[in-house]
LUMDREN-795189 format. One record per residue: residue in one letter; y, z negated, x negated of N, C-alpha, C, O in turn; residue number from 1; chain. Coordinates in steps of 0.05 Angstrom, whole numbers, padded with zeros to 5 digits. Atoms other than C-alpha are relative to their C-alpha. Layout:
REM LUMDREN-795189
   code   nnorth      nup    neast   canorth     caup   caeast   cnorth      cup    ceast   onorth      oup    oeast   pos   unit
      A        Y        Z        X         Y        Z        X        Y        Z        X        Y        Z        X   NUM      A
...
//
This chain:
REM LUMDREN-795189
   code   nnorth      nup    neast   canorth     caup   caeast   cnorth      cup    ceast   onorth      oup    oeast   pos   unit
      X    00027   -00007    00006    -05318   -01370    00330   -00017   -00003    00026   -00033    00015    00032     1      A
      X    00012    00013   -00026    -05345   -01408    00395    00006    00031    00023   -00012    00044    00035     2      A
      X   -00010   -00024   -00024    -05302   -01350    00443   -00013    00027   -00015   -00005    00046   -00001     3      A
      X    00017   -00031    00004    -05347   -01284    00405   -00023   -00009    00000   -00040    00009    00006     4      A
      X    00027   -00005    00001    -05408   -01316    00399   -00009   -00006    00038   -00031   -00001    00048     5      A
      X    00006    00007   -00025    -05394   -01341    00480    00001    00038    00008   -00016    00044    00025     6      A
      X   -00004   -00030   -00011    -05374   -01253    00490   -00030   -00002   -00006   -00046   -00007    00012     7      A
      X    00028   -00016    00001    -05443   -01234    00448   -00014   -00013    00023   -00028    00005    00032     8      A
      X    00013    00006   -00012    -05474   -01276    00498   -00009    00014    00026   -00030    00020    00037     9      A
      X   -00010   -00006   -00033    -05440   -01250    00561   -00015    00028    00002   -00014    00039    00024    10      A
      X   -00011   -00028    00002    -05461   -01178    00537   -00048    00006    00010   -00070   -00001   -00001    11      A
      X    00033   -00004   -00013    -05536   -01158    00577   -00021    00009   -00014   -00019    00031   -00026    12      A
      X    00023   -00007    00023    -05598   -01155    00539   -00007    00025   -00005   -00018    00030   -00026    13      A
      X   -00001   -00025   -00001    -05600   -01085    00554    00019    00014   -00013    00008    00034   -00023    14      A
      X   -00013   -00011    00010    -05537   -01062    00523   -00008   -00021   -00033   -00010   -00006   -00053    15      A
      X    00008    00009    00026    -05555   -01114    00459   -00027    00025   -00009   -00021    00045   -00022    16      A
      X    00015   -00017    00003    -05619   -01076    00455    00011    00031   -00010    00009    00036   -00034    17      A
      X   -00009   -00022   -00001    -05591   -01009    00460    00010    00006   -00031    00007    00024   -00047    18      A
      X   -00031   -00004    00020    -05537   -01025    00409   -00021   -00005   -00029   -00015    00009   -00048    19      A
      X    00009    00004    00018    -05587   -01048    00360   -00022    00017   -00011   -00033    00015   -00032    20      A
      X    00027   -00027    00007    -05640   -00986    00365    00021    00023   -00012    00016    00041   -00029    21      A
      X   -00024   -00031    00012    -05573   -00937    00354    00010   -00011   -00026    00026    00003   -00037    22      A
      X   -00014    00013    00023    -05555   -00983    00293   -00022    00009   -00016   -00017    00016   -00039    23      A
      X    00029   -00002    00016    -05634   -00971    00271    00004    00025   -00008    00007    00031   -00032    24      A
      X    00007   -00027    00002    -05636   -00900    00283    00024    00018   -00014    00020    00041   -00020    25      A
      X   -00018   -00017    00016    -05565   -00882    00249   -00004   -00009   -00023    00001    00008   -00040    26      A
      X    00018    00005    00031    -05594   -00919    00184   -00011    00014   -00004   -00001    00029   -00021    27      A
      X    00023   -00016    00001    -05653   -00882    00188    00003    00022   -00006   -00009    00032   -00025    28      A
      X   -00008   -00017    00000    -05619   -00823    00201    00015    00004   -00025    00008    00024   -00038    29      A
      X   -00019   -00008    00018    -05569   -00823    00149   -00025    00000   -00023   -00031    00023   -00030    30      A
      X    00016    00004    00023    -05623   -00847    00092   -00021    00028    00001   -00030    00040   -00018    31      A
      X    00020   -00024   -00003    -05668   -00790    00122    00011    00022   -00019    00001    00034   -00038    32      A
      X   -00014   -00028    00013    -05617   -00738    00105    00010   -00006   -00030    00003    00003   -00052    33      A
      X   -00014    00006    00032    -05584   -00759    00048   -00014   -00002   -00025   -00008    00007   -00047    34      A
      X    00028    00003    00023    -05653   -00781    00009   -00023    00029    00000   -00039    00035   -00017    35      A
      X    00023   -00016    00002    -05694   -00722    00032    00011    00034    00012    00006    00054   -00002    36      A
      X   -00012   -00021   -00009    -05660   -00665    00074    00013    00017   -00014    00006    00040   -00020    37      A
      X   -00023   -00007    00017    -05595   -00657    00034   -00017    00023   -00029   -00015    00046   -00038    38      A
      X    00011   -00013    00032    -05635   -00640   -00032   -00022    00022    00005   -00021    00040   -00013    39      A
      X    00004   -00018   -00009    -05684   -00595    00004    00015    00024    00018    00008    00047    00021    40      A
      X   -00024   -00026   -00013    -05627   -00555    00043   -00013    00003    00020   -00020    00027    00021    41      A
      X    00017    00002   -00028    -05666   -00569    00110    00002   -00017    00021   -00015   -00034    00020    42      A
      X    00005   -00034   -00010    -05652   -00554    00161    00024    00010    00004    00027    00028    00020    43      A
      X   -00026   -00014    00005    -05581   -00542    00147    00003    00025   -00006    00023    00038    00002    44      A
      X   -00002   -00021    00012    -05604   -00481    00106    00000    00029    00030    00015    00048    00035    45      A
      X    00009   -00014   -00011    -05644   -00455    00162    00020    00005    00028    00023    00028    00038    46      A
      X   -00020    00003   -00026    -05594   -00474    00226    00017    00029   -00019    00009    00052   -00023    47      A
      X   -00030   -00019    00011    -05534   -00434    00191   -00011    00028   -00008    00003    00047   -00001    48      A
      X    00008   -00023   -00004    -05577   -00377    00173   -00004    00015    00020    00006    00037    00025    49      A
      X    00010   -00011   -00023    -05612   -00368    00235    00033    00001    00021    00035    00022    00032    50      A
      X   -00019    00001   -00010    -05543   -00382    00270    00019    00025   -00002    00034    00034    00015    51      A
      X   -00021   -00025    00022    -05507   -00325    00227   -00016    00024    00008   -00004    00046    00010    52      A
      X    00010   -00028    00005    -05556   -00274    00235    00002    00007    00031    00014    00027    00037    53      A
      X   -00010    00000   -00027    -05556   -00285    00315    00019    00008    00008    00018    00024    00027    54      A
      X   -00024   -00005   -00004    -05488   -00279    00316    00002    00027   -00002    00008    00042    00017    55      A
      X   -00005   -00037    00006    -05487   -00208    00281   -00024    00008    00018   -00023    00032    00025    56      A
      X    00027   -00026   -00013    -05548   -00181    00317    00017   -00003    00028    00015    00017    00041    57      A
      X   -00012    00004   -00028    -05505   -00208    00385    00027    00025   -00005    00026    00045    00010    58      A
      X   -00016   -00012    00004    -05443   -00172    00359   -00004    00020   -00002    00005    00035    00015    59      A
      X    00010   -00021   -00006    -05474   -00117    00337   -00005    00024    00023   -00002    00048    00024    60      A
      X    00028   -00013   -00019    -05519   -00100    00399    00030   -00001    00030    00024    00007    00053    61      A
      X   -00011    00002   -00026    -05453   -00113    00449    00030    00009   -00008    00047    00005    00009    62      A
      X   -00020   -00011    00012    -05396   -00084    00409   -00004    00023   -00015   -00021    00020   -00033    63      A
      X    00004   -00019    00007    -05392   -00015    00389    00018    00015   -00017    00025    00039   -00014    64      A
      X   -00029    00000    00016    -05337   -00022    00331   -00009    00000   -00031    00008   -00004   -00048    65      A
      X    00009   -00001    00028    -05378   -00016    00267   -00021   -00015   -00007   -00031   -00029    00011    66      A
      X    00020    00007    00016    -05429   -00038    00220    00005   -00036   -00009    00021   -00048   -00024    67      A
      X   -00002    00035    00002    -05445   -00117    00226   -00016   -00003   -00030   -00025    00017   -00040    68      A
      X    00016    00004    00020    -05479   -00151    00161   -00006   -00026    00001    00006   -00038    00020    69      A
      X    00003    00045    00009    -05499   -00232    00142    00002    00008   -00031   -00010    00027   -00042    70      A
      X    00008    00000    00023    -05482   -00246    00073   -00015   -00035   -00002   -00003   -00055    00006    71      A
      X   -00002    00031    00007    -05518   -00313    00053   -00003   -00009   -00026   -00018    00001   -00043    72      A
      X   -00007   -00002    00031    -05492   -00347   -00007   -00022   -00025   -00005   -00033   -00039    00012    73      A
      X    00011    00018    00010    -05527   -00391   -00051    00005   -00025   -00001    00027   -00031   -00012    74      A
      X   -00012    00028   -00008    -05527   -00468   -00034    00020   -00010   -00023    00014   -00012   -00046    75      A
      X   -00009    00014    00030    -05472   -00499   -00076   -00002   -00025    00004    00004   -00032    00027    76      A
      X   -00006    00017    00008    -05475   -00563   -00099    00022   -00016    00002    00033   -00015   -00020    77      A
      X   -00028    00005    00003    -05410   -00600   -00085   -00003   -00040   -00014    00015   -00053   -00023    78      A
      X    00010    00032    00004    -05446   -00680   -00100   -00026    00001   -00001   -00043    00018    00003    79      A
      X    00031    00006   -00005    -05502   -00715   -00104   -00011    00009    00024   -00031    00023    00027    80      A
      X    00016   -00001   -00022    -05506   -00720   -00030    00010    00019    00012    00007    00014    00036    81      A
      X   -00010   -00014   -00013    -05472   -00660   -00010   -00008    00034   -00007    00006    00048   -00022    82      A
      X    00008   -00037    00002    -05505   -00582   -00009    00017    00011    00021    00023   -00004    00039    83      A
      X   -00011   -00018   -00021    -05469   -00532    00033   -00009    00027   -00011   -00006    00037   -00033    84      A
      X    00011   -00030   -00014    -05499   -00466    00057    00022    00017    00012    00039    00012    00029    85      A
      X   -00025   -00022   -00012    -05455   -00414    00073   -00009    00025    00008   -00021    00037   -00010    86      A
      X    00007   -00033   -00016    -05468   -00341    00120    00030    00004   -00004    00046   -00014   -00002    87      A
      X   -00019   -00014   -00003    -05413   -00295    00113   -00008    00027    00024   -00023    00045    00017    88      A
      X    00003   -00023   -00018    -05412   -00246    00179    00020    00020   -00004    00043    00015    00003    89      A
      X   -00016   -00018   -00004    -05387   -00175    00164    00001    00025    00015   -00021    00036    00021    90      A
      X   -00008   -00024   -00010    -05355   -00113    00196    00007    00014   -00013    00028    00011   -00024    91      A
      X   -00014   -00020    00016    -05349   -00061    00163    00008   -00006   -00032    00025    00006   -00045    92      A
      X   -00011    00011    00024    -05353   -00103    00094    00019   -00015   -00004    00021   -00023   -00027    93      A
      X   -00017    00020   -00009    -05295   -00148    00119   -00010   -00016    00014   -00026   -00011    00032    94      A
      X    00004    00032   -00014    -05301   -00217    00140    00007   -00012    00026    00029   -00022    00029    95      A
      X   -00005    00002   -00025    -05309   -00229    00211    00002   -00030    00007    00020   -00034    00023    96      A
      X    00008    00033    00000    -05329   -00315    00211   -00021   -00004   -00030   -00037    00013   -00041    97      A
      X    00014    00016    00021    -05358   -00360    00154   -00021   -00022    00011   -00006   -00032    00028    98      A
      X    00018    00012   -00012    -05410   -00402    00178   -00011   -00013   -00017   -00021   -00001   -00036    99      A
      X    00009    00011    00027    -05431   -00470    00138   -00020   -00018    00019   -00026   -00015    00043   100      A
      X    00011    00026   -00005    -05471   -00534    00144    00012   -00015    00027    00003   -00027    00047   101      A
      X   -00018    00023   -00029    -05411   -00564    00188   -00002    00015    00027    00001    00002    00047   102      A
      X    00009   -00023   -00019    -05425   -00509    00235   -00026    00006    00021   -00033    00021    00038   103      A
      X    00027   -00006   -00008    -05484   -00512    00254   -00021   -00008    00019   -00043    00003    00025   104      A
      X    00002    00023   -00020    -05491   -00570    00302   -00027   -00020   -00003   -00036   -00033    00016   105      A
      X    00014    00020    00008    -05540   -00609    00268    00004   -00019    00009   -00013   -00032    00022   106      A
      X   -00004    00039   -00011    -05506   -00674    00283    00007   -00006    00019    00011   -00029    00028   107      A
      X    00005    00013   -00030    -05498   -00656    00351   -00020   -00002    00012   -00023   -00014    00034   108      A
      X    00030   -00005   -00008    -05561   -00643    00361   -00012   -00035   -00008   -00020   -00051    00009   109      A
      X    00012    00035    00013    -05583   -00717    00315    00012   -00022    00027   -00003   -00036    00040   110      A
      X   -00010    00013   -00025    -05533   -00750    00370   -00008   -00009    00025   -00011   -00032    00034   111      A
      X    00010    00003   -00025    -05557   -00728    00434   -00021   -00010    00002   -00024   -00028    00019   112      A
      X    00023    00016    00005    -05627   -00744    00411    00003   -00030    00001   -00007   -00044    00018   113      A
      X    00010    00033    00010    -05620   -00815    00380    00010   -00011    00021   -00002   -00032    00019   114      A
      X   -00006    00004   -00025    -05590   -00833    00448   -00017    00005    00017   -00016   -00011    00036   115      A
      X    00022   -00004   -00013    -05644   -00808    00479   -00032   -00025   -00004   -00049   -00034    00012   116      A
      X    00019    00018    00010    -05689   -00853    00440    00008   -00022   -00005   -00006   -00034   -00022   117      A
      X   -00009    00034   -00004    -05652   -00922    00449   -00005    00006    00029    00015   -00002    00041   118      A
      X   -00003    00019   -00023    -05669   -00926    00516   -00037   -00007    00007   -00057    00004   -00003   119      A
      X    00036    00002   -00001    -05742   -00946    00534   -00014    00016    00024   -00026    00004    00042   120      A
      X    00012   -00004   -00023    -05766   -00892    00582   -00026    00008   -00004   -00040   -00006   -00019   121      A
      X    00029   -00012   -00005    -05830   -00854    00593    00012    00027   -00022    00035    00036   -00024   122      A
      X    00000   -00019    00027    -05844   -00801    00529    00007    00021    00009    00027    00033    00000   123      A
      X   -00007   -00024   -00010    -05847   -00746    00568    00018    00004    00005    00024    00026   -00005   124      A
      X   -00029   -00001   -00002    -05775   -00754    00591    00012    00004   -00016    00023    00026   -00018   125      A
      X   -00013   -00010    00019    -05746   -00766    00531   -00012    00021   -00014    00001    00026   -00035   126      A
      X    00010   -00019    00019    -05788   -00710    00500    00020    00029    00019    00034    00047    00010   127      A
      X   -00007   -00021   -00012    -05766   -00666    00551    00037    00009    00005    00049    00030    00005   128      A
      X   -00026   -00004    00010    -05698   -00678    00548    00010    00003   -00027    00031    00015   -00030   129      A
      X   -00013   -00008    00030    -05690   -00678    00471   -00002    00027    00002    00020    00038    00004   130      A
      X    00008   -00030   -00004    -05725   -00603    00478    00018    00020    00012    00025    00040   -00001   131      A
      X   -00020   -00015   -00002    -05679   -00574    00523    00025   -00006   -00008    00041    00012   -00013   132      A
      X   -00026    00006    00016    -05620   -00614    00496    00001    00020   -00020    00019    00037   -00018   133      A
      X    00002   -00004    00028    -05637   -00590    00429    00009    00030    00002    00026    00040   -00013   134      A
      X   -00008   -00034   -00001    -05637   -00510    00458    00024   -00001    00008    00040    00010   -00007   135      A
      X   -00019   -00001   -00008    -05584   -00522    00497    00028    00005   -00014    00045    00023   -00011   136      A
      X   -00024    00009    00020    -05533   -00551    00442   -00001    00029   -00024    00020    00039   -00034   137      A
      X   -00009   -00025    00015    -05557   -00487    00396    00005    00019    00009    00020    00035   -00002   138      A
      X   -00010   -00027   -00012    -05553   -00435    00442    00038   -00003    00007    00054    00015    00006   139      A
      X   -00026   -00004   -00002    -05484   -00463    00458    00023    00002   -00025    00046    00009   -00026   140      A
      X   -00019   -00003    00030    -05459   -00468    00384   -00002    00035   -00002    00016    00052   -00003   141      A
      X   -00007   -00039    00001    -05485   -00391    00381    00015    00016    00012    00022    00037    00002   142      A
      X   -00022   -00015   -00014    -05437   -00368    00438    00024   -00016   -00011    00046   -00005   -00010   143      A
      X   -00026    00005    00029    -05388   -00405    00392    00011    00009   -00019    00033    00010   -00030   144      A
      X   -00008   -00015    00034    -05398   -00372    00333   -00004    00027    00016   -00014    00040   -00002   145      A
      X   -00012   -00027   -00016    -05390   -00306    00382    00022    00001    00002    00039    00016   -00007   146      A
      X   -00030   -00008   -00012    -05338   -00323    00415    00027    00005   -00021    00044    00023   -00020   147      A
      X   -00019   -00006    00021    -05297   -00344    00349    00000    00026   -00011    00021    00038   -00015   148      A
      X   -00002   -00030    00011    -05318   -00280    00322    00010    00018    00008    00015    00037   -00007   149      A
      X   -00003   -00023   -00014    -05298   -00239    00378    00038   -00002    00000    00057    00014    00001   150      A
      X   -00030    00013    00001    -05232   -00279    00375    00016    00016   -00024    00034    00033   -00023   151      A
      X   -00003   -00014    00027    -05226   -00259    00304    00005    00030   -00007    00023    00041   -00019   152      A
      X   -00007   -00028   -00004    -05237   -00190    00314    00018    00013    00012    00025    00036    00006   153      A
      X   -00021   -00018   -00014    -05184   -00179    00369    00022   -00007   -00020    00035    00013   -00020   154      A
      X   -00014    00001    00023    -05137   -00204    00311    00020   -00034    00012    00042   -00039    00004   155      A
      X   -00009    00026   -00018    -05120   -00275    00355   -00003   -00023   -00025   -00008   -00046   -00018   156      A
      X    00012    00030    00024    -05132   -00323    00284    00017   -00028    00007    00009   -00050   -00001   157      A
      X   -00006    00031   -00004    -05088   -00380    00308   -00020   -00014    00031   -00031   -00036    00033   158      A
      X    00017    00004   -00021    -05122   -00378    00380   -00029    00001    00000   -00042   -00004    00021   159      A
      X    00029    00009    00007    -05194   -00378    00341    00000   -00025   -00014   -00020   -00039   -00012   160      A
      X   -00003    00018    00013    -05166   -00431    00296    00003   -00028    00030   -00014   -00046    00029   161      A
      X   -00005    00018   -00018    -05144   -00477    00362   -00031   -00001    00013   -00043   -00022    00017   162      A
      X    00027    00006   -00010    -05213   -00454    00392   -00020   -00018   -00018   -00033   -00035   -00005   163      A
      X    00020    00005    00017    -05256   -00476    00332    00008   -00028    00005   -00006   -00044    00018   164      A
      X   -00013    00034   -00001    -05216   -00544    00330   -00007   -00013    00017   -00020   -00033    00014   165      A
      X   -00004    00025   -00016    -05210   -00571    00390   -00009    00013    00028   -00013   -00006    00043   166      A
      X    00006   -00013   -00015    -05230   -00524    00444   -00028   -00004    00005   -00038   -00009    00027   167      A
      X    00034   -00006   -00001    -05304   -00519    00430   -00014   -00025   -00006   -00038   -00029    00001   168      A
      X    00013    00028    00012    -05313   -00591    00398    00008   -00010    00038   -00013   -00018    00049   169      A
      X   -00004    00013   -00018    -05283   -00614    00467   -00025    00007    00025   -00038   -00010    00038   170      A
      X    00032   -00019   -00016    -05342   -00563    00511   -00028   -00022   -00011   -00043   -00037    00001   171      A
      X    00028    00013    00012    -05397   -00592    00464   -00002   -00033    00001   -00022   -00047    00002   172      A
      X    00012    00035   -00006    -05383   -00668    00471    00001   -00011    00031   -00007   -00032    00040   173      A
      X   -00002    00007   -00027    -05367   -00662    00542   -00034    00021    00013   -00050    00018    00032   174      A
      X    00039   -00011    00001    -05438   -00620    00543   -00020   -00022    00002   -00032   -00029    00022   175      A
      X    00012    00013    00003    -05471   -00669    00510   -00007   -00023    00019   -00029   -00029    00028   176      A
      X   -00008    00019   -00018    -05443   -00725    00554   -00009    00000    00033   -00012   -00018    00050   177      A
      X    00012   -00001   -00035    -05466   -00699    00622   -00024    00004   -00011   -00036   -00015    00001   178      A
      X    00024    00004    00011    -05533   -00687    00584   -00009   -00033   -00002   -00031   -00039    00008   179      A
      X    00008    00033   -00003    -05537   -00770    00574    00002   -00004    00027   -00020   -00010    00037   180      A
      X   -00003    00016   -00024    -05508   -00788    00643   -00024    00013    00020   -00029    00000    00040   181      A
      X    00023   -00013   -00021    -05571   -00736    00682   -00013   -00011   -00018   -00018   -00027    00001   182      A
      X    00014    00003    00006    -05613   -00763    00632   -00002   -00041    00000   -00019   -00053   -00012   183      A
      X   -00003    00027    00001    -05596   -00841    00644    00011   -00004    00030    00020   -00026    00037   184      A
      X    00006   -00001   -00034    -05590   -00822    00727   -00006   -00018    00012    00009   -00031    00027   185      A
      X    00015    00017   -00014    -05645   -00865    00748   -00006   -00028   -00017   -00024   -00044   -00013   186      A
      X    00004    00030    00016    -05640   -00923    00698    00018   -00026    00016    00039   -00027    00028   187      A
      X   -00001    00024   -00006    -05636   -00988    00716    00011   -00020   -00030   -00007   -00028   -00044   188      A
      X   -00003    00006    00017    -05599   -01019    00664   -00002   -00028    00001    00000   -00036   -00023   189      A
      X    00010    00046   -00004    -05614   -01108    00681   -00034    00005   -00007   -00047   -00015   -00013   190      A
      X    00025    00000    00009    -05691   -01072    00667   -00007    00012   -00028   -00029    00016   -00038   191      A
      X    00011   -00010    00032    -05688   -01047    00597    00000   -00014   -00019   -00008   -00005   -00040   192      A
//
């Protein structure tokens, strides 16, 4: 017991700090969504819509292979704490990508932020970085839900299936990740 409470000791008021505003803010976070979001369908509804319809108006406007559509279905219910939203993108009345909640990059977006907001800088900074983070991370999920689509269309489904998996999750956290390290540049971590 003596040798962890001698580690917590060793461990710099700065990283204690840190550790205990990201412990605040993923409480917060979770109770946010789960008590108030979830049951309004917000902004899960609106991400995955606006995401879906982007997609087809991109496809559309740069491919000259038929008639794009969005279908969007009605939230189902799957739990208490669980709604899912669903866009269906079609060609031609065939199913080009499905597009849900998990899609949508909400929680990379919640991520990069609440990281942004454990460290103690000047507002404007972190304001300025959540802001373009925030475009950044959707504009790059939307050339995602392109690219899979485009994938899809040339008739490649295991090489959209490998992209969706592990391909694009690996882009977006290694995104995010150089987004923290330019945004934690000039920190002084023995002053926070």
């Amino acid at each position: 017991m003596r040798l962890i409470r001698n580690k917590i000791k060793s461990i710099p008021d700065g990283i204690k700090k840190f550790g205990v505003k990201a412990f605040i803010l993923f409480i917060a976070w979770k109770l946010l969504y789960q008590s108030i979001l979830i049951p309004i369908q917000q902004p899960d509804k609106w991400l995955t819509e606006t995401t879906s319809l982007l997609t087809s108006i991109f496809l559309s406007n740069s491919r000259n292979d038929g008639v794009y559509s969005v279908i969007h279905y009605p939230s189902e219910q799957l739990s208490q704490y669980s709604i899912i939203s669903k866009s269906i993108i079609l060609r031609n009345n065939k199913k080009v990508i499905g597009i849900s909640n998990a899609c949508d990059a909400l929680e990379l977006i919640i991520l990069y932020t609440a990281f942004l907001f454990c460290f103690p800088l000047k507002i404007k900074r972190v304001l300025c970085f959540s802001l373009i983070g925030i475009f950044v991370i959707f504009v790059c999920n939307l050339l995602r839900c392109i690219f899979i689509s485009s994938i899809n269309l040339s008739g490649h489904l295991q090489l959209a299936d490998m992209a969706h998996h592990y391909l694009f999750k690996l882009i977006m956290y290694l995104l995010i990740f150089f987004g923290w390290v330019w945004y934690c540049k000039d920190i002084n971590i023995e002053k926070i």
